[in-house]
N, C-alpha and C positions, 0 to 999 in steps of 0.2 A: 504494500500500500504506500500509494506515493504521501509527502506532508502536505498537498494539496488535499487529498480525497480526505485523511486524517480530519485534516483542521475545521471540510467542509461536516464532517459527519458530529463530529464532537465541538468544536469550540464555537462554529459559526453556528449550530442548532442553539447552545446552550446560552447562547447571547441574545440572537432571537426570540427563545422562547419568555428571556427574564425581560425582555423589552415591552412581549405584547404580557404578561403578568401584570407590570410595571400600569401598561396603560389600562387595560380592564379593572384594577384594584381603583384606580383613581377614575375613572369612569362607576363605577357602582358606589365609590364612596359620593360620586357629586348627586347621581342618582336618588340614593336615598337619602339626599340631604332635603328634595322634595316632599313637603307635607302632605300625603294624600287626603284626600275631597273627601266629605263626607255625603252620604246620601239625605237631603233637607226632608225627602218624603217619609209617613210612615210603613214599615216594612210592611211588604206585602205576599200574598200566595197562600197556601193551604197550611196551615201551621201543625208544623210538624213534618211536612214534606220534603222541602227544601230553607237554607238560610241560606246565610254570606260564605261558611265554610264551607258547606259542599260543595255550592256555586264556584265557588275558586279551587278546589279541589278536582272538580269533575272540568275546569276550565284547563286546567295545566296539563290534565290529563288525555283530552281528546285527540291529540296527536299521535295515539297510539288507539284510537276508539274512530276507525273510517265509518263504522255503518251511521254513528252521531252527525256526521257531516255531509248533507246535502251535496255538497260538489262530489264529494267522492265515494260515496254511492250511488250516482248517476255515473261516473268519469271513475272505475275503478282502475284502469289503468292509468291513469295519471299516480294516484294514490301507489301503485306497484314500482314506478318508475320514483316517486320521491324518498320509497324503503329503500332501493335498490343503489341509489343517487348516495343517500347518507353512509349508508352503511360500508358504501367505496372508501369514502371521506373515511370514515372511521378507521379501514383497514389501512390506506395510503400512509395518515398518519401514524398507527400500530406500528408500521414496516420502516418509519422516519425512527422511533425507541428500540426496535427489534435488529437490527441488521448492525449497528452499536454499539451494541449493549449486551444482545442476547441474543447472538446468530444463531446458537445452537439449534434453536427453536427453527432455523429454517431445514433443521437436519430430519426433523419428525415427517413420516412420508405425507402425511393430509395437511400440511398447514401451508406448502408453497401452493398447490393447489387451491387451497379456498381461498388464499389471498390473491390469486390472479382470476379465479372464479370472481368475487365481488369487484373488486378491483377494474376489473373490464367489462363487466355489468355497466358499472357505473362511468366507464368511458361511452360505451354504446347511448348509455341515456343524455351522457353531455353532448354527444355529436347530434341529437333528438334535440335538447332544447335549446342549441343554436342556433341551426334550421329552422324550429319554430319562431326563435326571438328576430331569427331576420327576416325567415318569409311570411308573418302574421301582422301583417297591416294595423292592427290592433295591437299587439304585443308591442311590436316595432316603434307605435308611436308611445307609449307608455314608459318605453325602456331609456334609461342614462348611458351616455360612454361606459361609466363604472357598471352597471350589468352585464353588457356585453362584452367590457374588457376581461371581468370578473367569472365569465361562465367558458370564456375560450382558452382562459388561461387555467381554471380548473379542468378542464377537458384536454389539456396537452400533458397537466402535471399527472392525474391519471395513465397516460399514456406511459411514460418515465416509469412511472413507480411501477406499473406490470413490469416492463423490462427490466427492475432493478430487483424481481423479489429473489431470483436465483442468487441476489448477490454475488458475480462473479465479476473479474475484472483480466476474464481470458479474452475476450474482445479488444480490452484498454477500460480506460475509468473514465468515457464521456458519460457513459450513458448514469452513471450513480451523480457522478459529480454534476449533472446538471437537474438531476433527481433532487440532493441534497441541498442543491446553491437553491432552487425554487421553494423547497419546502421552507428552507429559511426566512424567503422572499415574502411568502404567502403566512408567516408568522407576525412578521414586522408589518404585512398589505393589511392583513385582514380586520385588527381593527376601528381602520379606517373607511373602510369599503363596504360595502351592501351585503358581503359575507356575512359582517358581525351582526347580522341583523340576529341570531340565536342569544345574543346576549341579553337583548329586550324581551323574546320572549315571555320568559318568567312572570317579568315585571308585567306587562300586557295583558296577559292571560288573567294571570290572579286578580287584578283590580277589576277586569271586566266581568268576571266571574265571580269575583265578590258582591259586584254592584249589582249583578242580573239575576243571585242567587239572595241576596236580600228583596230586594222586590218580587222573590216570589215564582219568577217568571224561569229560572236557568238553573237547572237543568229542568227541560221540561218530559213528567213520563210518558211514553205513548197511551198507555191508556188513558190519560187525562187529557180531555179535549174542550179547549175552548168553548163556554155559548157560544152560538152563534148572535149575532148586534144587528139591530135594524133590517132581520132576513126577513124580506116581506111574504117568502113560499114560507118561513115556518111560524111564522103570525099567522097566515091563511089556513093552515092545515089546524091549526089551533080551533079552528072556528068551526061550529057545526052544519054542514053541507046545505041545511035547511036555511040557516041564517046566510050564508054565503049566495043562495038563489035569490 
């Protein structure tokens, strides 16, 4: 191993990683220097069904609960393809700690395989939603430089990190060190860029799921369905067919 590939695997990660630490620490600390709103209304809904805790709890949690969500039980493959997407993400950076740290682990016969398994899942979905974010006239007009920058450059570093999971450097050390120099890129990119949008999450979820779980309304259960308001057929149907002639 040349001190180049070294310094990019070990010192240029470990500087990176303490940079976006650095910034996300002082990012949540400005965060919750925000006092949050209080609801002025009196709570509302079937008491005992739902509050503010559930509501925020069943809020943080939906992102793992597709049939809850209207888009993506009409649009299950989209939902398939954002599982598919994260969990790249997840292994790409696994493989930035793993190859370091704890090669060995790439010695076990199933683990190079599943990590080039998701891994290029999640290339295949990026070259999807590039395609979609240039040729969807809708998307296209909606979208920043930074989405586009941000989704083409995650679709090349996927690329990288399949070729780097054998870890080998019998070709030469282009293909790691330019794995490694990106990962490091996308340590110090991300949060500044529409990436880090997973860091609002949290925060998002919870207060809207706090706020929709006190009034009553969030989570709502199927079996419980709305009156219907001002339905002029079930005022009519109310009525007795004699008074209605």
């Amino acid at each position: 191993m040349s001190d180049l590939l070294h310094f990019s695997e070990h010192t240029l990660q470990e500087v990176a990683l303490v940079f976006m630490a650095t910034v996300y620490t002082i990012r949540i600390f400005w965060l919750l220097r925000f006092k949050a709103g209080k609801d002025r209304q009196a709570q509302g809904g079937i008491p005992g069904r739902t509050d503010a805790t559930k509501g925020a709890l069943w809020s943080l949690g939906i992102v793992a609960m597709p049939w809850a969500m209207e888009s993506q039980r009409t649009k299950p493959l989209f939902y398939l393809q954002f599982v598919l997407f994260h969990l790249g993400v997840a292994a790409a950076i696994g493989l930035s700690f793993i190859i370091p740290y704890l090669p060995g682990l790439l010695e076990i016969s199933w683990v190079q395989p599943l990590l080039q398994t998701l891994i290029g899942a999640a290339f295949v979905v990026g070259l999807l939603r590039v395609f979609r974010r240039l040729t969807n006239k809708h998307i296209r007009h909606i979208s920043s430089p930074d989405d586009i920058f941000a989704v083409i450059l995650l679709t090349t570093w996927f690329a990288f990190a399949w070729l780097s999971v054998p870890n080998s450097t019998a070709g030469g050390e282009g293909i790691l060190l330019t794995y490694f120099i990106m990962t490091a890129f996308f340590l110090m990119y991300v949060p500044f860029s529409k990436i880090g949008h997973y860091l609002y999450y949290p925060f998002t979820r919870y207060y809207l799921g706090k706020t929709l779980g006190y009034r009553g309304v969030y989570p709502l259960e199927p079996s419980i369905k709305p009156e219907p308001r001002n339905n002029p057929q079930a005022s009519r149907e109310k009525v007795p067919a004699s008074a209605q002639a």
